[in-house]
ZADOVEX-831219 format. One record per residue: residue in three letters; y, z, x of N, C-alpha, C, O, CB in turn. Coordinates in steps of 0.2 Angstrom, whole numbers, plus 5000, padded with zeros to 4 digits. Glycine has a CB too. Example, Ala and Ser with C-alpha at 12.3 -4.5 7.8 and 13.67 -1.06 7.14 Angstrom:
BEGIN
ALA497250395066497850395062498450395066498350425071497850455057 SER498950355064499550365068500050395064500650405067499750295070 
END
This chain:
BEGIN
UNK512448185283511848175279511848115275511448075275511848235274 UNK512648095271512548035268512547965274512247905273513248025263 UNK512647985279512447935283511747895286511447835286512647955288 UNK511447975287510847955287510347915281510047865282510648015287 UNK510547965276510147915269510347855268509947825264510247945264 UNK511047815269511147765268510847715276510647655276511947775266 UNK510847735281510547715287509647695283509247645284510647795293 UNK509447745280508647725277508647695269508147675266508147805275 UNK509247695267509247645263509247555266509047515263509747675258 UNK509647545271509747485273508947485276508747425275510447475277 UNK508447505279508047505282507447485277506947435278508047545285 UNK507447535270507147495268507247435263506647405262506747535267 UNK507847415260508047355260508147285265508347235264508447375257 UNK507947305271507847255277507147215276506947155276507747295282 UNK506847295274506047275275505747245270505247205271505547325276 UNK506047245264506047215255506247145259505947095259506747255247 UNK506747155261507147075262506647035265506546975263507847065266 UNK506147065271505547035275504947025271504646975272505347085281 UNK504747075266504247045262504247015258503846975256504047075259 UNK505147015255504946955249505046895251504946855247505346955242 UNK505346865258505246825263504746775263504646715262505146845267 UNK504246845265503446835266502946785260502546745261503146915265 UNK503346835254502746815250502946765247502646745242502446875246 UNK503746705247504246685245503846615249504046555247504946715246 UNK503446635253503146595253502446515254502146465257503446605255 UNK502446565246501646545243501846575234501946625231500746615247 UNK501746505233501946475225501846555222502346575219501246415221 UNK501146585223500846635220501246685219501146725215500246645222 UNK501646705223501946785224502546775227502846815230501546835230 UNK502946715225503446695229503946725221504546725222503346595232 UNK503646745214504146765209504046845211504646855211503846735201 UNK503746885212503546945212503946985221504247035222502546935212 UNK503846905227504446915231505146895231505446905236504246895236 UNK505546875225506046865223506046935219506646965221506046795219 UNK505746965216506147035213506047085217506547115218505747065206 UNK505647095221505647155227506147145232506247185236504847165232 UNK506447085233507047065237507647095235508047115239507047005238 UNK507547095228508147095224508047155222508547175219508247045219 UNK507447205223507547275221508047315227508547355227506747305219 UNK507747285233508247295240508747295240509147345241508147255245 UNK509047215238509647205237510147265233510647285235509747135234 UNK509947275228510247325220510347405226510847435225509347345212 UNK509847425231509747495231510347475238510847525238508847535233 UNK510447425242510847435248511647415247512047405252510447405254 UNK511647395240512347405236512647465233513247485233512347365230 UNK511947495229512347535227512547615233512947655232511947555219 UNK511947605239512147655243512547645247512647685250511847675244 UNK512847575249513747555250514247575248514647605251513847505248 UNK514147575241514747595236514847655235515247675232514747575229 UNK514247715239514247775236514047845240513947905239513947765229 UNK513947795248513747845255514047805260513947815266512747855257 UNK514347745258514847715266515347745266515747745262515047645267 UNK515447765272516147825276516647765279516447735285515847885284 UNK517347735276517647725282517747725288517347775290517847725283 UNK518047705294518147745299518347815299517947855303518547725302 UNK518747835296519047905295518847915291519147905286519647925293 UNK518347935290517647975286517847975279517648035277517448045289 UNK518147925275518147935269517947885265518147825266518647955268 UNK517547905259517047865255517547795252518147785253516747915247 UNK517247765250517547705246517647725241517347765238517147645245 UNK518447695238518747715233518647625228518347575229519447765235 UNK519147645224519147595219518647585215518647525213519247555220 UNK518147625214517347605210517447555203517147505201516947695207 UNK518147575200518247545193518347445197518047395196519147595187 UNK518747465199518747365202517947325206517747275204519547365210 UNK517747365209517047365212516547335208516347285208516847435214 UNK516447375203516147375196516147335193515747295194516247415192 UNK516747315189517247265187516847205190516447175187518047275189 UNK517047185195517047125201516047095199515747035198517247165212 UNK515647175199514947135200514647135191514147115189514347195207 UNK515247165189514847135183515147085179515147085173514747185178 UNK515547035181515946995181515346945184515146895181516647025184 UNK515346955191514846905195514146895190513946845188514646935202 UNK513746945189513246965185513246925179512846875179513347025184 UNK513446925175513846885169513646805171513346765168514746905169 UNK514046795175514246735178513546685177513346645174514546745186 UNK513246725183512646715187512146725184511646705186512546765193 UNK511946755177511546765173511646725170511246685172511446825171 UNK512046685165512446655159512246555165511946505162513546705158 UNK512446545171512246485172511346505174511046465171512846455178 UNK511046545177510246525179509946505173509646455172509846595182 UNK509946545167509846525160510246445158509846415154510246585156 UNK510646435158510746375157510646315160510746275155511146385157 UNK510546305164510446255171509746225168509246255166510346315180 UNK509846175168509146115169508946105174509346115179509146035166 UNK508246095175507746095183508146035185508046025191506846095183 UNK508645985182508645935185509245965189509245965195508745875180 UNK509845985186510546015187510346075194510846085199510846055178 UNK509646105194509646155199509846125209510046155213508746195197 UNK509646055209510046075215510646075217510946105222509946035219 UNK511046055212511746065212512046135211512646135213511946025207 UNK511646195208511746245206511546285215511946315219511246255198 UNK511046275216510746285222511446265230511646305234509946235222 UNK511746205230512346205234512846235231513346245235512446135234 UNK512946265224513746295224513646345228513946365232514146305215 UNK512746395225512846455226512846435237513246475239511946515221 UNK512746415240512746395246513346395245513446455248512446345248 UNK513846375244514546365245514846425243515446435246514746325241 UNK514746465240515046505237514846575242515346615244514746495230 UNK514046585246513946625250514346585257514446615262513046625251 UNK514646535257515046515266515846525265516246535269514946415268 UNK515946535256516646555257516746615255517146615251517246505254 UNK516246685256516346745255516546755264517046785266515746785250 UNK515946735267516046765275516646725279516846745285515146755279 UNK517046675274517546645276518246695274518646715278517646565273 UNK518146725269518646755268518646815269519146855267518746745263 UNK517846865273518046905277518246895285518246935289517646945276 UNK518346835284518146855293519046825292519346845297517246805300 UNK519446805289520246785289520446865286520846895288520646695281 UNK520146905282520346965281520347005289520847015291519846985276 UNK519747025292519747055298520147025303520447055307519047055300 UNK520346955303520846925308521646935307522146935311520746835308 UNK521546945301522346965296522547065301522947095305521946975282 UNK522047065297521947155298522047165305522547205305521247205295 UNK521747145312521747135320522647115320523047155322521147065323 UNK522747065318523447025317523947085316524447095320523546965311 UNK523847125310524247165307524547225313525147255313523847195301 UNK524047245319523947305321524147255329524347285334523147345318 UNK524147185330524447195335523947165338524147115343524747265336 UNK523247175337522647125341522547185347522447165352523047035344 UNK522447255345522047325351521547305352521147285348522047405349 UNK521747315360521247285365520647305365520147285368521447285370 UNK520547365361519847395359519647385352519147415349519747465359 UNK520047345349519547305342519547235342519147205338519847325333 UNK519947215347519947145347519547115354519647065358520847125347 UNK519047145353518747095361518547025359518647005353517747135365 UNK518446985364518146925363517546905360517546845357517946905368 UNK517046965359516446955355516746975348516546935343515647005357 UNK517247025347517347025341517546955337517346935332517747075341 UNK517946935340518446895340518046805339518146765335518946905347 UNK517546795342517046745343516746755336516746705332516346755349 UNK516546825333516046825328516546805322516346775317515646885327 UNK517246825323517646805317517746755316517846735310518046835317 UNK517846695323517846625322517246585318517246545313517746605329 UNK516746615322515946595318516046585311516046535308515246655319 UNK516246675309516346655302516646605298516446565294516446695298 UNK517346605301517746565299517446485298517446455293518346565303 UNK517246455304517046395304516446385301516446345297517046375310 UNK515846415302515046405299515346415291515146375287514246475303 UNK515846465287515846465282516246425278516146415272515946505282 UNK516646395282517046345278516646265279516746215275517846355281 UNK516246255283515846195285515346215278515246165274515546195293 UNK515046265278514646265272514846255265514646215260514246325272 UNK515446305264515946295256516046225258515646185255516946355256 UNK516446195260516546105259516246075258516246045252516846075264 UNK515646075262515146035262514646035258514245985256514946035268 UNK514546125255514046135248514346095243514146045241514046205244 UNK514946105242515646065236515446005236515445975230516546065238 UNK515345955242515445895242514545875240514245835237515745875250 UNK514345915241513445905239513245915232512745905229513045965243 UNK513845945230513845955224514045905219513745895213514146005223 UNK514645875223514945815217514345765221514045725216516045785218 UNK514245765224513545695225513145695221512945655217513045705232 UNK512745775222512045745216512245745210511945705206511345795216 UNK512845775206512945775201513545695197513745685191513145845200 UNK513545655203513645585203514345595205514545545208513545555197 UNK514845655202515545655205515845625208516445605207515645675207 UNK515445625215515645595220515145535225514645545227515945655222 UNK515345495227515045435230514845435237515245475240515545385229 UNK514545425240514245415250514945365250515045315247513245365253 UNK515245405255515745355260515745375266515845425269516545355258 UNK515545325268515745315277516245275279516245215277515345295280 UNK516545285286516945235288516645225295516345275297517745235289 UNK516745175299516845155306516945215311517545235310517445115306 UNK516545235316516645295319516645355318516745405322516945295322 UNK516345355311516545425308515845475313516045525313516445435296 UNK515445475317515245515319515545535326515445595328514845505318 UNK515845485328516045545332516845565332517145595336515945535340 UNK517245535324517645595322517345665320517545725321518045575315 UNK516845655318516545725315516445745321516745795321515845725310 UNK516145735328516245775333516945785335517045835338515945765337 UNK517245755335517945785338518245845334518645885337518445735338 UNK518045835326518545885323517945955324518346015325518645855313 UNK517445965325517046015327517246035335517246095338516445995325 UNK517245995337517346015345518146035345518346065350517145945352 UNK518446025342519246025340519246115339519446165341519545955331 UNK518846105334518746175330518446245334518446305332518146155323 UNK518246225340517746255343518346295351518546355352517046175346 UNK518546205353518846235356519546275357519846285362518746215359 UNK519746275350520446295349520346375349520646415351520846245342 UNK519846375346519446465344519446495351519646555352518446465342 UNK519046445357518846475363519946505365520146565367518246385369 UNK520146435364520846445366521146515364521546545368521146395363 UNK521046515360521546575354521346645357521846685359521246575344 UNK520746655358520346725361520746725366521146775366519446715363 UNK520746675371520946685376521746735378521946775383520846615377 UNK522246715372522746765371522946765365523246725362523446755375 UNK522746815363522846845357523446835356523646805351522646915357 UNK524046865363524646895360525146835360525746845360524846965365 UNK525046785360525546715360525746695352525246705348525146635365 UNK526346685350526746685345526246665341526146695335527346645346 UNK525846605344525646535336524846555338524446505337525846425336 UNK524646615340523946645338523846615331523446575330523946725338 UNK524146655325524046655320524046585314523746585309524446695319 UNK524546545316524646485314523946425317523646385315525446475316 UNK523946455321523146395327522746425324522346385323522946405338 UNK522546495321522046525319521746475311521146465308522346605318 UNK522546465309522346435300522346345304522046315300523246465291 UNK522446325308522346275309521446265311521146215309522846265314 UNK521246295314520446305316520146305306519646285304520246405321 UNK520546325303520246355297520346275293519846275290520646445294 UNK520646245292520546195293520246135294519946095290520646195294 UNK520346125302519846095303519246095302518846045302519746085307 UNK518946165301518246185299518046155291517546135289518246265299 UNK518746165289518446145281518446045282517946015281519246185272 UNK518846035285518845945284518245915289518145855289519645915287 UNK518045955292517245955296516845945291516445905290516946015301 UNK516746005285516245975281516145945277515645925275515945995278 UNK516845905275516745875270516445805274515845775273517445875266 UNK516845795278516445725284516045735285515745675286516545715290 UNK515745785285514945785290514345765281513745745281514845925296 UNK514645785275514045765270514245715267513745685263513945815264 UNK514845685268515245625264514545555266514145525263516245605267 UNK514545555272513845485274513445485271513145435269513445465280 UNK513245555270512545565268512245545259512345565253512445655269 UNK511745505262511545465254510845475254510445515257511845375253 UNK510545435250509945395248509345465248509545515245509745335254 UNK508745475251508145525249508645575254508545635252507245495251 UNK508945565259508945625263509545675263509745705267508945595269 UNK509645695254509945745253509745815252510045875252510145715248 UNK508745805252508645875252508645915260508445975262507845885249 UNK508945865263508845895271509545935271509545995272508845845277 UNK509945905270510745945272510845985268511346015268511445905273 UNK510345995263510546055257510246115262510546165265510046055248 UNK509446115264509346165266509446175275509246225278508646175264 UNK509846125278510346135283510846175279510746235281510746065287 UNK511246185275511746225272511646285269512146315267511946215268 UNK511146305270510846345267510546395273510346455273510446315263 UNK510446345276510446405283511146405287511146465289509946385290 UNK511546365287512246385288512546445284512946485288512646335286 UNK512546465278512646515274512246565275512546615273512546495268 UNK511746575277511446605279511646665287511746725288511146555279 UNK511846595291512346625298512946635297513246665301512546575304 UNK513146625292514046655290514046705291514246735296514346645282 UNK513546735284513446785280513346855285513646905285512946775276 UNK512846835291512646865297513346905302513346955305512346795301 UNK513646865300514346845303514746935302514946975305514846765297 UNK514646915295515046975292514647025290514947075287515546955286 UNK514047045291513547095294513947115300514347165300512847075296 UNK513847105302514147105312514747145311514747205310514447015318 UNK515247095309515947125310516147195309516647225312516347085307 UNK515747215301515647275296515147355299515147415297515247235289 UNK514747305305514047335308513847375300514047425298514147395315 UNK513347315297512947325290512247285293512147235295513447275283 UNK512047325292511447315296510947275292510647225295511047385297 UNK510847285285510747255281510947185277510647155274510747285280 UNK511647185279511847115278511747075284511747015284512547115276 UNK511747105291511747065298510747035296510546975296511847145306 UNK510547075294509547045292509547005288509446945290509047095288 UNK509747015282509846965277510146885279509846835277510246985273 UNK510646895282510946835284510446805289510046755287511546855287 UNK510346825295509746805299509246765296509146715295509446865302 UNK509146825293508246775289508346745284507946715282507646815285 UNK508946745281509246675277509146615283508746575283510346685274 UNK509746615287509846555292509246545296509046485298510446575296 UNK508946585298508146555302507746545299507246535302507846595307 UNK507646545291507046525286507346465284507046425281506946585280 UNK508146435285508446375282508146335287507846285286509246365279 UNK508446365294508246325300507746295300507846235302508146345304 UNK507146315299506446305300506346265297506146215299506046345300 UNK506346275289506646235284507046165285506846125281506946285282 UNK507446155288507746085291507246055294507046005293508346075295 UNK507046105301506546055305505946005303505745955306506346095309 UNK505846055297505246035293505445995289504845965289504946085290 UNK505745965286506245915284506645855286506745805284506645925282 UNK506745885292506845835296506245805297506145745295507145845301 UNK505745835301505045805302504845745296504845685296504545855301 UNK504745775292504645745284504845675283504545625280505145775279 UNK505645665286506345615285506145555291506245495290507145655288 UNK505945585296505845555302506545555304506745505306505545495302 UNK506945605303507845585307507345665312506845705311509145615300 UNK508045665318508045705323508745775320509145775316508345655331 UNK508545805323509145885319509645845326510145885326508746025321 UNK509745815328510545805331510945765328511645775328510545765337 UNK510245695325510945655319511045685312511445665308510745585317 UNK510545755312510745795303511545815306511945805302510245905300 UNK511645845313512145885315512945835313513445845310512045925323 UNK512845785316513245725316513345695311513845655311513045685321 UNK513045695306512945665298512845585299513145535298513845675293 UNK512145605302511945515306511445495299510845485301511445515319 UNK511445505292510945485287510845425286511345375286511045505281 UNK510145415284510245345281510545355274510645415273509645315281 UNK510645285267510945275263511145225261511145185265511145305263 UNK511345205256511245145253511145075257510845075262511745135250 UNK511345035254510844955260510544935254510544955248509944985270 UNK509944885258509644845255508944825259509044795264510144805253 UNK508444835257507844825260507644735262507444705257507244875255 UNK507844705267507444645269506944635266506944585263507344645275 UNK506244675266505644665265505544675258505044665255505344715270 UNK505944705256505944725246505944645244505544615241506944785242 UNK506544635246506944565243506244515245506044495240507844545248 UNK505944495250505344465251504644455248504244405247505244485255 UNK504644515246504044545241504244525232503944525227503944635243 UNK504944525234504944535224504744455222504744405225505944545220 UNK504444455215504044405212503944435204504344475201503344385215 UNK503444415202503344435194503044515196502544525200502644385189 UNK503244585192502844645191502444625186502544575182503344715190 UNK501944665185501444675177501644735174501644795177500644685178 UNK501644715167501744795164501144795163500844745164502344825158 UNK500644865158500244895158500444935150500944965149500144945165 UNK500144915144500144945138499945025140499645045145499644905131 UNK500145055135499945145134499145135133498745155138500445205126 UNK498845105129498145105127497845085135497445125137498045045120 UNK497945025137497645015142497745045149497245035152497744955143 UNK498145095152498345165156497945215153497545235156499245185155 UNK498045225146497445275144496645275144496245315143497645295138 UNK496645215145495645185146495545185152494945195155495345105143 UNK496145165155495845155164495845245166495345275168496545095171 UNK496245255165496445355167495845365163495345345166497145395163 UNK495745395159495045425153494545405157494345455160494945385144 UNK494245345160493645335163493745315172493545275176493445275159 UNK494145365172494345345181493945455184493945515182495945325183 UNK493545415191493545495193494045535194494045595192493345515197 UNK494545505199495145535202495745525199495945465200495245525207 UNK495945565196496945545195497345575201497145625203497345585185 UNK497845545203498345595209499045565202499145505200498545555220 UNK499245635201499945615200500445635205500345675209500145645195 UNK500945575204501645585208502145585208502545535209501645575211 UNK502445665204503045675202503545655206503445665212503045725201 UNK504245635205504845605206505345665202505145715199504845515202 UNK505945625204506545645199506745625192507145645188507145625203 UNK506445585191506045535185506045605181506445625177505045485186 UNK505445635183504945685178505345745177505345775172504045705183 UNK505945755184506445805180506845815176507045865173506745835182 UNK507145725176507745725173507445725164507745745160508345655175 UNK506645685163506545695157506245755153506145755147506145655156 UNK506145805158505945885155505345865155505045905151506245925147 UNK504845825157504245805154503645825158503045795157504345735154 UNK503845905162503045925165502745975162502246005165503045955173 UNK503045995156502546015152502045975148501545995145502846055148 UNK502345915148501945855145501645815150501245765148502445815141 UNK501645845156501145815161500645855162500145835165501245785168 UNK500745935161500345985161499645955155499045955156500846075159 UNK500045925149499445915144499245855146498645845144499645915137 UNK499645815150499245765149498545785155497945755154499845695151 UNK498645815159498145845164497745855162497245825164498145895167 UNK497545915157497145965153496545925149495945935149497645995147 UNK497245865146496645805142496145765148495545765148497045725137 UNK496345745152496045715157495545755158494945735156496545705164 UNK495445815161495145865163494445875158493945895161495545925165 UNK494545865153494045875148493645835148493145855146494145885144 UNK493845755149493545705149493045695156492545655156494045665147 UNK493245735161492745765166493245735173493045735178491745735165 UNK493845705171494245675178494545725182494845775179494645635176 UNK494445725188494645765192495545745192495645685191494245765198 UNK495945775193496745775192496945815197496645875198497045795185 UNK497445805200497845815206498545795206498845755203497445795212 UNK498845835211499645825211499845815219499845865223500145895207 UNK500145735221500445725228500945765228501245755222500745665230 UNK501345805232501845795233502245785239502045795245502045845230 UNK502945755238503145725244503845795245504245815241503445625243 UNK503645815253504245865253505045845252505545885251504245895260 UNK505145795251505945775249505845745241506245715238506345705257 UNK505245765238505445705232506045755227506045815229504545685225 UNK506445735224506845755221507445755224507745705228506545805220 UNK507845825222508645835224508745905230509145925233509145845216 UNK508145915230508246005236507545995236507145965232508746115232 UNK507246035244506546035243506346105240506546165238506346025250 UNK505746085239505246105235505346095227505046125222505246175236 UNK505746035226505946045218505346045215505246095212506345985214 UNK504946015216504645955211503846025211503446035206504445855217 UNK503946065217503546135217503646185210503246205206503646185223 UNK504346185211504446215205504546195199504446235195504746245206 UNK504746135198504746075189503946105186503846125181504645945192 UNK503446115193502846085190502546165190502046165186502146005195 UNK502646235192502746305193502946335185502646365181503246325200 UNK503646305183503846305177503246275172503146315167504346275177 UNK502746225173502546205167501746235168501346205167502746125166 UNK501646305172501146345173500646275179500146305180500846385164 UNK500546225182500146195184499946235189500346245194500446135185 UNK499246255190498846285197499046265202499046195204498246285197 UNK499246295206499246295214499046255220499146235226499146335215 UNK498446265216498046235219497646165220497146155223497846255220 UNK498346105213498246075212498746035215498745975215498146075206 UNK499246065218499646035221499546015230499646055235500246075219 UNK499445935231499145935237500045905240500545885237498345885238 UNK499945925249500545915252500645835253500445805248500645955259 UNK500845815257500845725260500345725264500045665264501545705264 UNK500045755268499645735272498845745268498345725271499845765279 UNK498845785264498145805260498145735257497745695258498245865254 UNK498845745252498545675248498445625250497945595247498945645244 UNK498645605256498445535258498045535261497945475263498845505261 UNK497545585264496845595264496545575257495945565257496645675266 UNK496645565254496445565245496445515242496045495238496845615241 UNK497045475243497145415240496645345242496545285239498045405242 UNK496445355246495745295245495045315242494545275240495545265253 UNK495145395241494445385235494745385227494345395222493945465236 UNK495445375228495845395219495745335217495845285220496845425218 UNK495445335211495445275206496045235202496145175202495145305203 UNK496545315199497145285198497745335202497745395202497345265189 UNK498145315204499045355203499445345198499645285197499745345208 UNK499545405194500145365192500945415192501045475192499945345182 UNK501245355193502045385198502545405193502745355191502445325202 UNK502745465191503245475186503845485191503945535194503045525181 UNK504245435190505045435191505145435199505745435201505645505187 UNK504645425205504645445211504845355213504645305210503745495214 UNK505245375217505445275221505345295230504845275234506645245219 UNK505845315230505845295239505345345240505345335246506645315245 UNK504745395240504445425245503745395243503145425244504545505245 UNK503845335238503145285240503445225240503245185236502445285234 UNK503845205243504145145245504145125251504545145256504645135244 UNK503345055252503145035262503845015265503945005271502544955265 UNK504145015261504544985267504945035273505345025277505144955263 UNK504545095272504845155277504145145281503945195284505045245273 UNK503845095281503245085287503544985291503544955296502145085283 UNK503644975284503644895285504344845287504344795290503244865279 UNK504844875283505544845284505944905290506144965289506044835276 UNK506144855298506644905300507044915297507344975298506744895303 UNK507244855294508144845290508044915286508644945286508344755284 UNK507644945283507744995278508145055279508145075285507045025276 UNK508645095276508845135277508245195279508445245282509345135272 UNK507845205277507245245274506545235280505945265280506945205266 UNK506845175285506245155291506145215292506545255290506445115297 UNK505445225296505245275298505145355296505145415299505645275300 UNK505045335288505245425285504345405283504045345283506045445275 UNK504045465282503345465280503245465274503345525272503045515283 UNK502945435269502745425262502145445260501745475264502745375258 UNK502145425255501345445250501145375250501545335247501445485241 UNK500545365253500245305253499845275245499245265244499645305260 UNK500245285241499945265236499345205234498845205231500445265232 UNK499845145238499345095239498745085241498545035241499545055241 UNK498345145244497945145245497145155239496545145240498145195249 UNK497545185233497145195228497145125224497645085224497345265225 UNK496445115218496345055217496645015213496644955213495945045216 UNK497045075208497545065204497945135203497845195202497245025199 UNK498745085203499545115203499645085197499645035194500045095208 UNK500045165194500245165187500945195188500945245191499645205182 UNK501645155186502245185187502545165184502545115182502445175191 UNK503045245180503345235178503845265178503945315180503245225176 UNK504245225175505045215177505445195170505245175165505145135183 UNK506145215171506445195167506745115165506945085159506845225169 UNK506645075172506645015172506845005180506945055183507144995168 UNK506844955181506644915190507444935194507644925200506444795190 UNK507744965190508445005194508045025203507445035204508945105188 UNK508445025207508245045213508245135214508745165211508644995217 UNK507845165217507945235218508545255219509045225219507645265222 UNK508545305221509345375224509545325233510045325235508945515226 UNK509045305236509245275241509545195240509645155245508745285245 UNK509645185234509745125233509545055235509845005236510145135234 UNK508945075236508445005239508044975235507745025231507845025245 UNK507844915234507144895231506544925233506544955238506944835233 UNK505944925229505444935230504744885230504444875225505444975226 UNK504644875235504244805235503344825235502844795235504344755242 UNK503444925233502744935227502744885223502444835222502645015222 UNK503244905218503244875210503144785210503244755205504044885206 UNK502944765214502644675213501944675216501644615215503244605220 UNK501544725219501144705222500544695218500744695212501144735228 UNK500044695219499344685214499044725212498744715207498944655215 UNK499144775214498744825211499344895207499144945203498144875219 UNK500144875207500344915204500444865196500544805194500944945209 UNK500544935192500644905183501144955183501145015184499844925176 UNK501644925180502444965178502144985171501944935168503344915178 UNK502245045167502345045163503245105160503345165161501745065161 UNK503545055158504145065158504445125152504145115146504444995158 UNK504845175152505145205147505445275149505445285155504545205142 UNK505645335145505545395147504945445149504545455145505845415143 UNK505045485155504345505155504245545152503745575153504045525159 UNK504645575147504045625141503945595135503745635131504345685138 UNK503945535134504045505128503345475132502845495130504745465124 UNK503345425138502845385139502145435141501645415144503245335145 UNK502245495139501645555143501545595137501045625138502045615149 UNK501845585130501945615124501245545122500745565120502945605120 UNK501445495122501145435119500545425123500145395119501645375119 UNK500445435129499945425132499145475132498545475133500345415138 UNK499745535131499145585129498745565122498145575121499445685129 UNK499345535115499245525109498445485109497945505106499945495105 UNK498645405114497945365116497545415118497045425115498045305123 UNK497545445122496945475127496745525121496145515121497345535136 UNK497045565116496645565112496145535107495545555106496745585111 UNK496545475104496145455102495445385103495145355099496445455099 UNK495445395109494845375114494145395112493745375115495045395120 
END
């Protein structure tokens, strides 16, 4: 009987997990499918802990350590989401990625351990078994390293290094990793099974750190949500092994929603998913065509930005990483509001990689209540930008920078932007002419129709709404 009912408890936490999926993906119901996911998640825990039968048909014990463990996590997890600045959230977003690649790492060395213990019987140890336990090991520890390393990156920790051939060390240590697995399966019963096993485990972990160390400049929101579908397949991993039906779904639709998710990012990037796999990114350099273009910029006073805005039909804003690190889209919400009364239409580009993970910049501007349907994609906006009167760019560098049309030399050639220059006048600002996260010049900021106005953007959005009122 308890079988049964826990059998319909994972079923209908499957289907929670498929709706809030669904609706996870439209600004509008994407908070409402975050809690119905999570009401799933709560019901197909607690009828784990309290209708799963071991083999030998006896419940789970230890409830007081169990307990203990998730309110411990709980704590944890509740105490950093509260805490965390929208700027800090991709970094928070890779630990929890990391953190999901070294749980299914450390079951699947548990189950290899426990096989080991017993001798490796030839009816729990088949080859599929044994494959899925590898999977975990490797997809999980490639994700734990490589979240870690993604971690000390955006939060500056740590630096883009590459050397000389590192890509196809990185294939060798993966095909290293791959086929020592295929090897091992092959005889269980030979002395250094066990020892080849933690050697695979290994190489898996020193694969990711290689495979995110190259990775620099705009194209960090890609290998997050490549990690994120790796964590995803871990997790899958240790569904399987457990036959949890529910964690086998979850996992799935983690890793094929991240999948799709890269592709679409990659699209975005203009890289191919073969050189994401290979850690083939662009990143720092120096733009030929930047350096060509530089001459005198113009700045633009607050008063004179607020007369041309105030009497312009079209505004596009275009949020950056600028606008998160200054907390300042509650102060672009107002600066909107005022615009709008004065009868200007106001709108929002967004570029799918602006920021540090995608969709940030959805959610910076979701936090600060901004409609939905104000937020246009890359290809809308730039339908848009030759009837816009002004842009103005808070903290955004490389995903309006030509030189990802005009310099091959760019680390950034070939990635698709927000044609800002199209509109009659560019209003940007910046902290000062430092180059973006890809480390390149910008040879917008010299050209004639752009005006820098330099400073913090909540202070320069604080001051600009103060003009715009008194206009």
């Amino acid at each position: 009987m308890g079988v049964s009912i826990l059998a319909i408890i994972y079923i209908i936490a499957a289907v929670t997990f498929i709706m809030g999926l669904k609706m996870m993906s439209n600004p509008a119901s994407a908070r409402k499918g975050n809690m119905i996911a999570g009401v799933g998640m709560v019901a197909a825990i607690l009828g784990t802990i309290f209708l799963y039968r071991n083999p030998d048909g006896g419940l789970l014990q230890n409830h007081i350590w169990i307990f203990a463990a998730i309110a411990v996590g709980t704590i944890i997890g509740v105490m950093a989401a509260k805490k965390v600045k929208m700027t800090a959230m991709p970094e928070m977003v890779s630990l929890f990625n990391g953190l999901g690649g070294a749980s299914a790492t450390l079951i699947s060395v548990i189950e290899f351990n426990h096989l080991a213990d017993q001798g490796f019987p030839v009816e729990a140890s088949s080859a599929g078994t044994m494959a899925i336990i590898f999977a975990g090991v490797i997809l999980g520890n490639i994700t734990f390293s490589g979240s870690i390393v993604a971690w000390g990156k955006l939060s500056g920790k740590f630096k883009d290094f590459a050397f000389k051939g590192q890509h196809i060390i990185n294939l060798l240590l993966l095909g290293a990793s791959i086929a020592l697995a295929v090897f091992i399966t092959s005889d269980l019963q030979s002395d250094t099974t066990t020892m080849l096993f933690y050697v695979v485990f290994m190489l898996s972990l020193v694969y990711g750190i290689f495979f995110v160390l190259p990775i620099g400049g705009a194209d960090m929101p890609v290998v997050i949500s490549l990690l994120n579908s790796l964590s995803g397949l871990s997790a899958a991993c240790s569904g399987f092994l457990y036959d949890n039906k529910v964690v086998f779904t979850g996992g799935i639709l983690v890793g094929a929603a991240g999948t799709i998710l890269t592709v679409l990012m990659c699209k975005a990037m203009n890289r191919s998913l073969v050189n994401v796999l290979i850690g083939s990114f662009g990143g720092g350099g120096k733009s030929a065509a930047a350096d060509g273009e530089q001459g005198q910029y113009k700045e633009i006073s607050l008063n004179d930005a607020a007369v041309v805005m105030s009497y312009a039909n079209k505004v596009l804003i275009v949020p950056g990483y600028g606008l998160a690190v200054a907390q300042a889209q509650h102060t672009c919400h107002e600066l909107e509001k005022l615009l709008e009364v004065k009868g200007v239409q106001v709108k929002y580009a967004i570029h799918p990689v602006a920021g540090r993970m995608p969709g940030h910049m959805n959610v910076l501007l979701a936090e600060a209540d901004v409609s939905y349907d104000k937020l246009l994609e890359m290809e809308e906006a730039n339908d848009e930008f030759p009837t816009t009167d002004v842009v103005l760019i808070l903290g955004a560098n490389d995903v309006v920078n030509p030189a990802a049309k005009t310099d091959p030399g760019s680390p950034i050639y070939g990635m698709p932007i927000l044609d800002v220059e199209l509109a009659k006048n560019v209003i940007v600002n910046k902290r000062s002419m430092k180059p973006g996260y890809a480390g390149i010049e910008n040879g917008l900021f010299y050209r004639p129709k752009t005006s820098m106005l330099f400073g913090d953007a909540k202070k320069v959005l604080q001051d600009l709404c103060g003009e715009i009122k008194s206009l």
